[in-house]
Each structure stands twice: as structure tokens, then as C-alpha cells.
Rosetta silent file (secondary structure, phi, psi, omega in degrees, C-alpha in Angstrom):
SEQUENCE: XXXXXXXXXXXXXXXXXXXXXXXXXXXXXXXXXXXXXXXXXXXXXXXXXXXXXXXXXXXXXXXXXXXXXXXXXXXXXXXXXXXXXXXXXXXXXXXXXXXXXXXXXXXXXXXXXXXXXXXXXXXXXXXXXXXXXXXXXXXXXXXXXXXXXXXXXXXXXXXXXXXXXXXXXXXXXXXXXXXXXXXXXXXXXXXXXXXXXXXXXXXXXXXXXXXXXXXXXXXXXXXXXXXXXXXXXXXXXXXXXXXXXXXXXXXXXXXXXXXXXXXXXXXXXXXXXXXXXXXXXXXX
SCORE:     score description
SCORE:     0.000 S_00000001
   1 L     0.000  134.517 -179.259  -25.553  -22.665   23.441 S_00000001
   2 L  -143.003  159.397  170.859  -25.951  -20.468   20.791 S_00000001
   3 L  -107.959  115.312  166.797  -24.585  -16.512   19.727 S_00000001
   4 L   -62.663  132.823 -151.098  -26.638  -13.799   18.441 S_00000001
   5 E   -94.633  174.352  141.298  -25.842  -12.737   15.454 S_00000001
   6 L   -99.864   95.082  157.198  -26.086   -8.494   14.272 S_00000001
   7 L   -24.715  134.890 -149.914  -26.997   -8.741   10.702 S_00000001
   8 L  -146.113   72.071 -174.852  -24.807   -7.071    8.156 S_00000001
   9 L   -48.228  146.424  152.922  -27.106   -5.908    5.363 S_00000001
  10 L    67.163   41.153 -165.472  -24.766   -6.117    2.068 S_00000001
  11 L   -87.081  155.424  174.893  -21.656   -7.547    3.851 S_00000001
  12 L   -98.251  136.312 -175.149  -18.988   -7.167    1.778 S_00000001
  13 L  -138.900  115.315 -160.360  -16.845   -9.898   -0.279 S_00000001
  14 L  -112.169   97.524  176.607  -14.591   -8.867   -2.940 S_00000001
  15 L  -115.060  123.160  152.466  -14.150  -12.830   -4.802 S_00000001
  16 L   109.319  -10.264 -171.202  -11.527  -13.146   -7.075 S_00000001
  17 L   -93.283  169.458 -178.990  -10.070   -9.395   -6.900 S_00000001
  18 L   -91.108   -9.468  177.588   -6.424   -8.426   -6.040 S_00000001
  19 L  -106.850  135.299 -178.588   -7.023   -5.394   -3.956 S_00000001
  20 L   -42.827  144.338 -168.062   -7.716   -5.720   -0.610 S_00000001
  21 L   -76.871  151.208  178.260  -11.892   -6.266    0.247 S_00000001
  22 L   -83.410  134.966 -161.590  -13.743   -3.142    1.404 S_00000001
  23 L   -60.789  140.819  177.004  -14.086   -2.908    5.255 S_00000001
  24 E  -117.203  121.894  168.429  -18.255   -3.191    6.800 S_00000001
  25 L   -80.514  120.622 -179.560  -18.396   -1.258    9.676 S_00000001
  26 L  -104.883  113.635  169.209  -20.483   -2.756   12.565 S_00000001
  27 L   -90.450  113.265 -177.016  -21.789   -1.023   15.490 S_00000001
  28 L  -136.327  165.449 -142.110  -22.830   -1.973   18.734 S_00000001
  29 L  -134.655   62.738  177.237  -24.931   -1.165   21.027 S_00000001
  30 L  -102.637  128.505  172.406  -24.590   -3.299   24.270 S_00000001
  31 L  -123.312  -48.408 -156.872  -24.143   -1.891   27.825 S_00000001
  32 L   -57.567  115.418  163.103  -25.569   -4.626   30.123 S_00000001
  33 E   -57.918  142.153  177.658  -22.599   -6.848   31.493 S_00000001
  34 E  -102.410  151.925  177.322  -22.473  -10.456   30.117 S_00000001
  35 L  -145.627   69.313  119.620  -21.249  -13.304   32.433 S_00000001
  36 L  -151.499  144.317  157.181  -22.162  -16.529   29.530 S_00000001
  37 L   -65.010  -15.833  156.775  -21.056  -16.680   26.033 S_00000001
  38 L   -49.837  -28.355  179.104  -24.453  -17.006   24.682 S_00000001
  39 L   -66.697  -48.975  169.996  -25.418  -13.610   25.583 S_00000001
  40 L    30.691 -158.054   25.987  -23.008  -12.646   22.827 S_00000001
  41 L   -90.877  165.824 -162.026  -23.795  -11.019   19.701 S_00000001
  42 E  -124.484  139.515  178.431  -21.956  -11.590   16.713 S_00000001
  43 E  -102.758  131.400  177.601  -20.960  -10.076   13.313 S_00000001
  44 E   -49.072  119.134  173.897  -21.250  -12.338   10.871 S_00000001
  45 L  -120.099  123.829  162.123  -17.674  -12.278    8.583 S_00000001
  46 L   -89.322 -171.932  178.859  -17.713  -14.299    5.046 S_00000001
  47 L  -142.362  129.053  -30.933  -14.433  -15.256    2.936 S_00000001
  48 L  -113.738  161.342 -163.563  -13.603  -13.166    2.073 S_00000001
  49 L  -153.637  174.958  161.871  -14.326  -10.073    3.531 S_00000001
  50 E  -121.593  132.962 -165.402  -13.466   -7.327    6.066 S_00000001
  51 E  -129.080  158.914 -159.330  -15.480   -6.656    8.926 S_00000001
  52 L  -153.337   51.762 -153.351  -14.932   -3.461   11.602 S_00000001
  53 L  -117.541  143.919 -159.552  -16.311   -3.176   14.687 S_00000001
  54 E   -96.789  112.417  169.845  -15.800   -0.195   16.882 S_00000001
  55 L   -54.348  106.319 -162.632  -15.275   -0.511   20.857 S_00000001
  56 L  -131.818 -178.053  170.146  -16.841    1.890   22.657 S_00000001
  57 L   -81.543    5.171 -176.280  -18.129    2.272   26.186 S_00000001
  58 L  -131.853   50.203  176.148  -21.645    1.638   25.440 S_00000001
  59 L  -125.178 -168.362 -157.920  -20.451   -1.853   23.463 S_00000001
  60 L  -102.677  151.472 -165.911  -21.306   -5.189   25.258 S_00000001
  61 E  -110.404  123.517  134.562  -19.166   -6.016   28.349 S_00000001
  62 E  -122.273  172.672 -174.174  -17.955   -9.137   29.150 S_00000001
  63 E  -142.226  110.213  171.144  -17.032  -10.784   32.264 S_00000001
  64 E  -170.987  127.744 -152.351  -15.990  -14.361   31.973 S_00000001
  65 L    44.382  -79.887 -146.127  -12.932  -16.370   32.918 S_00000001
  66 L  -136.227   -9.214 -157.983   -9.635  -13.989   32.247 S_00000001
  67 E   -95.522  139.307  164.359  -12.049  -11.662   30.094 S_00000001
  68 E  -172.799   78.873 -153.359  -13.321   -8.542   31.590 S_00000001
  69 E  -175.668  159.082  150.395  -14.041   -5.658   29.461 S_00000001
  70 E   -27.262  101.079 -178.458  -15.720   -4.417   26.122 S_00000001
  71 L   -70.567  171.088  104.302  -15.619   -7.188   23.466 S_00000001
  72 L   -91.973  130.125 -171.227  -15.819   -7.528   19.815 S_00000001
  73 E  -117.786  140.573  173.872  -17.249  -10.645   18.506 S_00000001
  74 E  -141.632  156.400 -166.073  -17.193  -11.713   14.957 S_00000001
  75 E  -106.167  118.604  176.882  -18.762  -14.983   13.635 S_00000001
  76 L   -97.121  176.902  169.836  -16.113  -16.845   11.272 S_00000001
  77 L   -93.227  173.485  176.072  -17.250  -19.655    8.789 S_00000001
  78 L  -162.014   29.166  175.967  -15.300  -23.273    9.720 S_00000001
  79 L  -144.499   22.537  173.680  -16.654  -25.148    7.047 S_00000001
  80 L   -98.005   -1.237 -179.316  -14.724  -23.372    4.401 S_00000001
  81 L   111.352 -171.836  179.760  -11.699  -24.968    4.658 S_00000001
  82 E   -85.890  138.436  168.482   -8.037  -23.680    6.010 S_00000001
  83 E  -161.328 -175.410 -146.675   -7.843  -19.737    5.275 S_00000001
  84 E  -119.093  112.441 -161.561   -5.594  -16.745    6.347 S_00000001
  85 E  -115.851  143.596 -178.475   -7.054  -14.587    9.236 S_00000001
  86 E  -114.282  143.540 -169.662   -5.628  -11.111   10.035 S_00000001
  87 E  -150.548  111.526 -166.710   -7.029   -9.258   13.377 S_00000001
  88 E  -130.916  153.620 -170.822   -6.008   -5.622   13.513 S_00000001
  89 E  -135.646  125.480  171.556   -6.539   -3.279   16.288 S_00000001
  90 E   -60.807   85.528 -140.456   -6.304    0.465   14.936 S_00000001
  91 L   -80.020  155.897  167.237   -4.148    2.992   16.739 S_00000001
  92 L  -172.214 -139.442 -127.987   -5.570    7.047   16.745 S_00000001
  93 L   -75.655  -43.020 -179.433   -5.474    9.356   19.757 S_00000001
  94 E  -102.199  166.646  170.580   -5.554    6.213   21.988 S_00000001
  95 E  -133.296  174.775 -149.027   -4.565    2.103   21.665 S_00000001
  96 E  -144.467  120.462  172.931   -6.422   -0.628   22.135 S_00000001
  97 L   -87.288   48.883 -139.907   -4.277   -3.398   23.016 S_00000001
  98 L   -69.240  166.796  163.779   -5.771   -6.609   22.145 S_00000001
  99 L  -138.656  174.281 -169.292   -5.809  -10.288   22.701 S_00000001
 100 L  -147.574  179.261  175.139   -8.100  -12.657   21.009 S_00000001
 101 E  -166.414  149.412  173.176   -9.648  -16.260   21.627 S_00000001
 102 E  -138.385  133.605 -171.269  -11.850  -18.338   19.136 S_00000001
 103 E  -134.679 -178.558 -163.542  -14.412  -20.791   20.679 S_00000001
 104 L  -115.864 -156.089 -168.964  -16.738  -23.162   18.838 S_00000001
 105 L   -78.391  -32.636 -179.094  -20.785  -22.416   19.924 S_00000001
 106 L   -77.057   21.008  177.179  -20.174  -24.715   23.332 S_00000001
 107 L    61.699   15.227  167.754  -17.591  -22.235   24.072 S_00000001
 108 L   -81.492  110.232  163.274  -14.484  -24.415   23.810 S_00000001
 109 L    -6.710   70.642 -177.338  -11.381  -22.957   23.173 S_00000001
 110 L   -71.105  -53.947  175.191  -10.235  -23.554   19.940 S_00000001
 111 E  -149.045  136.168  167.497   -6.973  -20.930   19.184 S_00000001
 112 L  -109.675  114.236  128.935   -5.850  -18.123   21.709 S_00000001
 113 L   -51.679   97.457  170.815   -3.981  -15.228   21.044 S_00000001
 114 L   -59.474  155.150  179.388   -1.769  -13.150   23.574 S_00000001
 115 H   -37.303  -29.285 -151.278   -0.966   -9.567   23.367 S_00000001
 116 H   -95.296   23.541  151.065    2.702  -10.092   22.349 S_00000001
 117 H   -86.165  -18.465  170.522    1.491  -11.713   18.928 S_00000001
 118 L   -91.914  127.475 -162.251    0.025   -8.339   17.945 S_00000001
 119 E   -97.593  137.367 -165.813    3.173   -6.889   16.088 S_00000001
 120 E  -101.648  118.396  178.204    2.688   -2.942   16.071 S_00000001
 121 L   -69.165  177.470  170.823    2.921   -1.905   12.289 S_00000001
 122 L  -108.245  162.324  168.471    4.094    1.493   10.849 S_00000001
 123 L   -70.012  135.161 -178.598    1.463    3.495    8.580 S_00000001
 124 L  -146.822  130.553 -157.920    1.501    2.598    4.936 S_00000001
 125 L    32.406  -95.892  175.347   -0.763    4.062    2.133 S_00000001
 126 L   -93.731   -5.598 -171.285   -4.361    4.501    3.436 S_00000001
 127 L   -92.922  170.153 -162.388   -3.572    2.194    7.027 S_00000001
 128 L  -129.986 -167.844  143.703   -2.516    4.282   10.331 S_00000001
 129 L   -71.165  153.046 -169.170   -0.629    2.999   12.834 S_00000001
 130 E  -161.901  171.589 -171.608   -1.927   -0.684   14.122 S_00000001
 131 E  -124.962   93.900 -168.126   -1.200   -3.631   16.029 S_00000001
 132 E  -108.068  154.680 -175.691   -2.023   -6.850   13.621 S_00000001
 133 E  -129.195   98.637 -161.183   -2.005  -10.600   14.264 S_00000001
 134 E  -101.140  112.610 -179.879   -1.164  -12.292   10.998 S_00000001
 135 L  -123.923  172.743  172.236   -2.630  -16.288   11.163 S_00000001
 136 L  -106.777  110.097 -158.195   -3.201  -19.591    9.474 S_00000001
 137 E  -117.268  118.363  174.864   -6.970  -20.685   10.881 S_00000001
 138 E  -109.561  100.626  179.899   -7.554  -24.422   10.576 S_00000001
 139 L   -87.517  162.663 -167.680  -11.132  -24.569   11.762 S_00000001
 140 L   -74.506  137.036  148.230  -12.340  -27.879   13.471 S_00000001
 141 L    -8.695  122.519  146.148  -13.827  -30.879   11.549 S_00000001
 142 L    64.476   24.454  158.658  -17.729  -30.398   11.665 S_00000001
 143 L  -132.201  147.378  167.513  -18.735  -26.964   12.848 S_00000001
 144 L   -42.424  -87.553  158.487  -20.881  -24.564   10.871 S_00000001
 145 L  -140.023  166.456  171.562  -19.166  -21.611   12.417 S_00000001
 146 L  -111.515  142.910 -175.806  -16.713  -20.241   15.162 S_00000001
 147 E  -107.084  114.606  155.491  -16.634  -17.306   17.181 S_00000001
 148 E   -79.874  135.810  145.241  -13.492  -14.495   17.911 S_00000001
 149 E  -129.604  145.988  175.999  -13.639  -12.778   20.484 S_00000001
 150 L  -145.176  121.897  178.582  -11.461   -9.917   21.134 S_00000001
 151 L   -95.714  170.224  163.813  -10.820   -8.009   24.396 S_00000001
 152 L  -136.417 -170.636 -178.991   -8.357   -6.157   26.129 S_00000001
 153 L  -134.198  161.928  170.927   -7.290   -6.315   29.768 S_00000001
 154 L   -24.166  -66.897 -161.562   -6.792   -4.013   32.638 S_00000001
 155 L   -53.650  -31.862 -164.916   -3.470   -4.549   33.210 S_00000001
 156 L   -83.063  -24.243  120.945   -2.258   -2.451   30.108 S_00000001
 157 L    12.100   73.749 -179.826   -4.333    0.489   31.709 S_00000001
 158 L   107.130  -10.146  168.941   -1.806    3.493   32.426 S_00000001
 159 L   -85.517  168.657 -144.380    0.902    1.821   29.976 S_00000001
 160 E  -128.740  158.553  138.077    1.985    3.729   26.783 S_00000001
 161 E  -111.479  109.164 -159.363    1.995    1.882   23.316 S_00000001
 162 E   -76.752   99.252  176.152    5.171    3.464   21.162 S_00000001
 163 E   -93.340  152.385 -169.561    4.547    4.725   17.098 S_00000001
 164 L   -63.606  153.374  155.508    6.857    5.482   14.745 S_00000001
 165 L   -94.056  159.866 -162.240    7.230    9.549   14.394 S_00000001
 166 H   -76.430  -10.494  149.612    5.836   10.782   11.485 S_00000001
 167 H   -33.813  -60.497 -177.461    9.300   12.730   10.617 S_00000001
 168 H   -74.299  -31.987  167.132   11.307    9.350   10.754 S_00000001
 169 H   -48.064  -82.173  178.322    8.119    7.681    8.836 S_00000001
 170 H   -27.290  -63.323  175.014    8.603   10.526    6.217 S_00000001
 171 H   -43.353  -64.534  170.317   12.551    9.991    6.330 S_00000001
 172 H   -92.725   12.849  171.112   12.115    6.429    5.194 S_00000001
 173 H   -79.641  -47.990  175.079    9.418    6.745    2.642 S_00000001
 174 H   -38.337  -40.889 -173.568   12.214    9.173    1.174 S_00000001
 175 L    83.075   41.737  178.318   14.996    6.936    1.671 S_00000001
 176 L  -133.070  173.992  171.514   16.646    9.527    3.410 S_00000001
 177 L   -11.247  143.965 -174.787   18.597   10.374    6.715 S_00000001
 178 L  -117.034  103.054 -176.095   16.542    9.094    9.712 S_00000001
 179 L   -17.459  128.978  148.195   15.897   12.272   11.888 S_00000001
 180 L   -68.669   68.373  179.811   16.539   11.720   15.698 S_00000001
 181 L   -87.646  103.065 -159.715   13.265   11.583   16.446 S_00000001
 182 L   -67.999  145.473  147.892   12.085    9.392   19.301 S_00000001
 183 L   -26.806  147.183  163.442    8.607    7.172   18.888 S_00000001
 184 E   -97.613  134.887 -168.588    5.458    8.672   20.383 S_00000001
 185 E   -88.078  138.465  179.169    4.165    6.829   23.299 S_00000001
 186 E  -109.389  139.136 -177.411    0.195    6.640   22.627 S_00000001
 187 E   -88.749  148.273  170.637   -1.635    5.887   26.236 S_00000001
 188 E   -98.147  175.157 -150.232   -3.399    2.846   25.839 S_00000001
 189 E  -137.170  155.366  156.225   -7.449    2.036   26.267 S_00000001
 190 L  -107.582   48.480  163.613  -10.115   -0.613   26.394 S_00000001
 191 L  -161.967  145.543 -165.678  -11.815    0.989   23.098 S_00000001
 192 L   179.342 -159.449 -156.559  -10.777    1.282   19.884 S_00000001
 193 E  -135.147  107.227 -161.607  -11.281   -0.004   16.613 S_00000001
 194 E  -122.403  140.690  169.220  -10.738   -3.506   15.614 S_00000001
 195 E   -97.672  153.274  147.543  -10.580   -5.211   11.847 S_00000001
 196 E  -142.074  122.841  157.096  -10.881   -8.876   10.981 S_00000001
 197 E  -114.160  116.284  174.754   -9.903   -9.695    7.419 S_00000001
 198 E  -103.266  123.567  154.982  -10.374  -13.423    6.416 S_00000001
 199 E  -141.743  178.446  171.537   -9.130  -15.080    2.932 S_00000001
 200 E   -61.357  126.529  147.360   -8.664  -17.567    1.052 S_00000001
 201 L   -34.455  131.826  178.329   -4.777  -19.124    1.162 S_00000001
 202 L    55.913   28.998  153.920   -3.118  -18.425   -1.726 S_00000001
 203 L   -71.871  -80.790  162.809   -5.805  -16.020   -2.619 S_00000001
 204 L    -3.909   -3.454 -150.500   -3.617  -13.653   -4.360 S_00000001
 205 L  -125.451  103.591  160.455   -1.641  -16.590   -6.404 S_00000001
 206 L   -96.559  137.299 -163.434   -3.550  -16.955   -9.840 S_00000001
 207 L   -54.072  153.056 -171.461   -2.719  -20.312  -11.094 S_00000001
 208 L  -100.759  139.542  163.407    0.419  -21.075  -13.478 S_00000001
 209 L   -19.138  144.577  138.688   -0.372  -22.178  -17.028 S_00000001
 210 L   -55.662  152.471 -176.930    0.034  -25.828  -18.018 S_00000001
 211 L   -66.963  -49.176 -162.317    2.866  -27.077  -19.480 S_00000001
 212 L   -95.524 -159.551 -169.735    1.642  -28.937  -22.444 S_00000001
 213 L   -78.717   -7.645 -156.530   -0.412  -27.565  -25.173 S_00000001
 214 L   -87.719  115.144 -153.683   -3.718  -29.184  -24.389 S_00000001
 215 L   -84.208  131.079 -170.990   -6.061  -26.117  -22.748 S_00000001
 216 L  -104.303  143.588 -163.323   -6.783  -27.055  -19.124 S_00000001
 217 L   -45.634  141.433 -158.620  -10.014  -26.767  -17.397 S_00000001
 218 L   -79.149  168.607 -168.433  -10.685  -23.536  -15.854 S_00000001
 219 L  -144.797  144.299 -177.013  -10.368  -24.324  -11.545 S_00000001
 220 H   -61.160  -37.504 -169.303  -12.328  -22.330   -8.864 S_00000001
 221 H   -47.750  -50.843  176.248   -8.855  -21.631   -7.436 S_00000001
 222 H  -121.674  -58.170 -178.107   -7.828  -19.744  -10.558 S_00000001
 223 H   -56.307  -58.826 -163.113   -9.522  -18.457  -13.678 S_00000001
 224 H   -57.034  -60.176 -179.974  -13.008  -18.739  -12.271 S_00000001
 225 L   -61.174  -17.735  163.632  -12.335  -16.644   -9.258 S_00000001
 226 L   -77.721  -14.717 -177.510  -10.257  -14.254  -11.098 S_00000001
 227 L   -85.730  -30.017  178.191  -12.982  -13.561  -13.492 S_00000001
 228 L   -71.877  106.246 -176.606  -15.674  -12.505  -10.439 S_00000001
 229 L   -21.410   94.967 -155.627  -16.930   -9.174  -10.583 S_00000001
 230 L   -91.724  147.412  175.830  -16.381   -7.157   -7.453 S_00000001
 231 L  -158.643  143.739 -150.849  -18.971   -4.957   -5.395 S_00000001
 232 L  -107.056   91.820   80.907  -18.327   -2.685   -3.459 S_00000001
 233 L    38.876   29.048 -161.834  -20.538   -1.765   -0.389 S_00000001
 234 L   -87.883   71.256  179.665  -20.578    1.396    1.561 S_00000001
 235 L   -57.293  179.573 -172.316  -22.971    0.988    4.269 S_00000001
 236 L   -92.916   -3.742  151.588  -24.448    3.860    6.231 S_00000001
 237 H   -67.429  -43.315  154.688  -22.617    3.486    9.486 S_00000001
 238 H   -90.113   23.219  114.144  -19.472    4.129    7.770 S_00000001
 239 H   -74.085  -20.090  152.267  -20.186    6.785    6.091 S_00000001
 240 H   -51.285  -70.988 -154.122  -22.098    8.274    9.190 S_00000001
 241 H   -48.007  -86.723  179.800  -18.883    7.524   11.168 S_00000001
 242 H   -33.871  -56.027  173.352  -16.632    9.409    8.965 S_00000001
 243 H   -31.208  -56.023 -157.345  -18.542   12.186    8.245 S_00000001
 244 H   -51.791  -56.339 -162.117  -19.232   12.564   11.848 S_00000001
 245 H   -79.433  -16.903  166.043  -15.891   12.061   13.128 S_00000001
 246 H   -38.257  -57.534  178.209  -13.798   14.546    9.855 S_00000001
 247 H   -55.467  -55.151  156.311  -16.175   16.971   11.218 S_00000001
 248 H   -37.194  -53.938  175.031  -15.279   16.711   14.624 S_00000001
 249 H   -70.577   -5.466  147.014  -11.513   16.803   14.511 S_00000001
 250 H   -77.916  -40.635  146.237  -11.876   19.946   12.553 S_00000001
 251 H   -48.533  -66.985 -179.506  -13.500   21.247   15.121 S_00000001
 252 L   -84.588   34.947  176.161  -11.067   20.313   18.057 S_00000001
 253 L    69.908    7.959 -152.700   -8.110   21.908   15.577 S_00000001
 254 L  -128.862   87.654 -174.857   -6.751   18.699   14.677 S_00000001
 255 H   -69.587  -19.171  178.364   -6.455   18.906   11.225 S_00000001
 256 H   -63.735  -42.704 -151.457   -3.898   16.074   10.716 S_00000001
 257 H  -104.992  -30.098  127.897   -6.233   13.692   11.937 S_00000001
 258 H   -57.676  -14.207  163.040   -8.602   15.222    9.929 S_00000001
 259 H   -90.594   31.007 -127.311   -7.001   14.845    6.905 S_00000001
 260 H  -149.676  -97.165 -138.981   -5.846   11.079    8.286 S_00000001
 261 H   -55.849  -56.786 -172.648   -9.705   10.257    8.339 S_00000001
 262 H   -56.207  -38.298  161.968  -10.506   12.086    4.752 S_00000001
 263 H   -26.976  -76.110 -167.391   -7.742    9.919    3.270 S_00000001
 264 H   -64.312  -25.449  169.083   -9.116    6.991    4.616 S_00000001
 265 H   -82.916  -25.138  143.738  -12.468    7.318    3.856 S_00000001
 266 H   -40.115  -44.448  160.701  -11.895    8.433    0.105 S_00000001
 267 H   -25.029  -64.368 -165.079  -10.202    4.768    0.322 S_00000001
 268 L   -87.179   40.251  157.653  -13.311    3.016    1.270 S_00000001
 269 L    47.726   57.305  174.779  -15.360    5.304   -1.224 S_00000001
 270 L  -103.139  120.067  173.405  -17.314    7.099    0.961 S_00000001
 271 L   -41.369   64.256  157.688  -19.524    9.739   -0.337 S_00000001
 272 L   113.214   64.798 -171.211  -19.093   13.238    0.421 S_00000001
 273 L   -94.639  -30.181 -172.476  -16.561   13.198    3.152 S_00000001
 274 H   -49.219  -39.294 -153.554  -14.140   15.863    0.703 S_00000001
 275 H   -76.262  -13.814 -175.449  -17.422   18.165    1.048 S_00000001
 276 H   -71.551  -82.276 -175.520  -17.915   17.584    5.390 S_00000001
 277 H   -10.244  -65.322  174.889  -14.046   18.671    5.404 S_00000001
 278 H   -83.828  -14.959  168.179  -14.497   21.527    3.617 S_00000001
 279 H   -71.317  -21.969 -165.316  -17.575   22.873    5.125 S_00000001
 280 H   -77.583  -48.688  162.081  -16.328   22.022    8.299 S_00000001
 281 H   -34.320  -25.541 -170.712  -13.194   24.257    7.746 S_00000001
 282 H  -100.861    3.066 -155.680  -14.898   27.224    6.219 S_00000001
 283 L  -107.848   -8.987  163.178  -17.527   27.112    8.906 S_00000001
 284 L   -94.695    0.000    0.000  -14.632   27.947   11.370 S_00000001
């Protein structure tokens, strides 16, 4: 049994920095229903990195055992040791409720996650609202790599997922009164926009001096890795994607979520999303 991979020209790995790795947006372009895990394909993710791939109606379907919907697949490494895996599924006009599973290539079950492990987050700097699944991933003794997959189900179909409002969000960035402003129910979907960010444990922890005076060897853990240069990535599917969609939501009036999008994409340092924004605005 094996999974096809989609190549990731330039995937991105930020080793040794302190700021979160820049996200590689993966597209795909599957319609045909799958019934075997083999059929697959897979985006490759190293450690560590961020990987992005967006769920659409034209993204590969499967239907096998409890699964039976649009997928995302991402290919982890399992021969890298214990490391810290985060799985985020990105709220906007709709949500994409997820669940996850990791199998090894003979399609055995390895770790599952149900919906009620993804804990729905508030917005914070450059992040929206989201629904993240924060783990500890012990991959098995003597595979290469493992495969997530992450789906949604049916059942969640005509149910609402609830976000903070952005008044009471505002109100407690301030530190101030908290309006009585109820949550917004968002309807939920089976497409959306799902992250997987893999690290090291105790990647963030740079190592404590020694005690005595005697200078101690530098350790991949700390010095070395702290020392590694970072680059930075911006393929051309995310920067299509942004462009595409800033323009659009300026279009349909919805300038919040155009400015949401310019925000986020100045984040990942994508190239000349300020100038789609403003042409798209003056061009109305």
C-alpha cells in the first residue's frame, strides 16, 4: 500500500527560530471519489514546518469506513522522534468542523481524534477564529512516515459553530467592560481551511548554561539550532490565493474580511496584496 505524495517545491522549515514557521499552502485538485487509502495523495510536512491545505469541493473525496467527505491528507515524518503536532481548522464565512485519524502506509490506525478535542480559539494577532487540536505524537517504532487524515462528517451539516463577537473580543484586548454581546453562530461546512504545524518538543526552550566554568559542547538541541538561519518561502499558490480572494471580498462589500485577509497575508509576506486592496477599492 502506498500514498501519493503532491510535491511541495520549497516547503518551508524555519530550524532553530522562535517565531512561528511560515505556512505552504497546498492545493488540490481531486474530484473522483476514493474508496482505498492508497488512492490518497499526500502533502509532504517536515519538522518543522507548517503546511495548509484548502478543502474545497473539487478536493479528493473519500469514502471509507466512518469517513465520507472531502479530505486533507498530510504525510508526517515518524522517524524523527516524539514531537508536538497542532491541527487547526480555520473559521471565515463558514466552519469546517474536523476530526482527524493517523494511519501508518497499511492503513492501521495509529491515533484518532474526535470533534470535541478541537477546542474553538478566539482571534489573536494575525490568527482568526479556529478550532485547534493541540498533541504530543509518539510515532511507531520503524516507519519512515505516517499519514493524517482529516475529514469532517455529515452529521454537523445544518449545526451552527459559536465565535466570540468582535465587540466583546475588542472589550478584552482593552481590559475593559465586556459588552452584552452574544457569540455569532457561524453555519458549519465540509470545506474549509485546515493547518498542520509539527515541532520539535521543547523547541522553543534554548538550553540553560552549565553550572561550572568549563565551556560545554554546543548540542543540536540548543546552540546549534538556535544559530540556523531561517528562510522564508512564499510560494505561488499563496500568494495567488490571497490576491484572488482580498480582491473578491472587496468586491462583495465585505471589507472587514478584506482587511482580515490583507492582515494575514502581510504576515506570511506576501507580495503585493496592500496594492490588490487598493486597486480593488478604487476600482469600485
Amino acid at each position: 500500500m502506498y500514498f501519493r505524495s503532491l510535491l511541495l517545491s520549497g516547503c518551508v522549515a524555519l530550524v532553530g527560530c522562535q517565531s512561528a514557521p511560515t505556512p505552504e499552502y497546498v492545493q488540490e485538485s481531486q474530484v473522483e471519489q476514493i474508496t482505498s487509502l492508497a488512492e490518497l495523495q499526500s502533502a509532504k510536512v517536515k519538522l518543522p514546518s507548517t503546511a495548509i491545505i484548502e478543502i474545497t469541493n473539487q478536493s479528493q473525496y473519500l469514502s471509507y469506513q466512518n469517513i465520507d467527505g472531502p479530505v486533507a491528507v498530510f504525510e508526517l515524518p515518524a522517524n524523527r522522534g516524539e514531537y508536538a503536532l497542532e491541527i487547526t481548522s480555520i473559521i471565515e464565512d463558514t466552519a469546517f468542523v474536523p476530526r482527524a485519524v493517523i494511519v501508518d502506509k497499511a492503513g492501521n490506525v495509529i491515533e484518532q481524534y474526535g470533534r470535541d478535542e478541537f477546542v474553538y480559539t478566539k482571534p489573536r494577532l494575525n490568527k482568526g477564529n479556529r478550532l485547534v487540536a493541540d498533541k504530543d505524537f509518539f510515532p511507531p517504532v520503524g516507519e519512515k512516515s505516517v499519514y493524517l487524515i482529516v475529514y469532517g462528517d455529515k452529521s454537523d451539516l445544518g449545526g451552527f459553530t459559536d465565535v466570540i463577537h468582535p465587540a466583546r473580543l475588542d472589550a478584552e484586548g482593552r481590559g475593559n467592560y465586556l459588552p452584552e454581546a452574544k457569540d455569532i453562530p457561524v453555519p458549519n461546512a465540509l470545506t474549509g481551511k485546515i493547518e498542520v504545524s509539527i515541532d520539535s518538543i521543547g523547541f522553543f526552550s534554548i538550553g540553560t548554561a552549565p553550572s561550572n566554568t568549563q565551556q560545554a559542547e554546543p548540542s543540536v538541541s540548543s546552540a546549534n539550532i538556535a544559530q540556523a538561519p531561517i528562510v522564508e518561502v512564499v510560494q505561488p499558490e499563496t500568494q495567488t490565493y490571497y490576491h484572488n480572494a482580498i480582491e473578491s471580498a472587496v468586491k462583495a462589500n465585505n471589507l472587514d474580511k478584506a482587511l482580515s485577509l490583507l492582515e494575514e497575508a502581510k504576515a506570511l509576506n506576501v507580495e503585493g496584496a496592500q496594492q490588490v486592496f487598493i486597486k480593488a477599492v478604487n476600482a469600485k
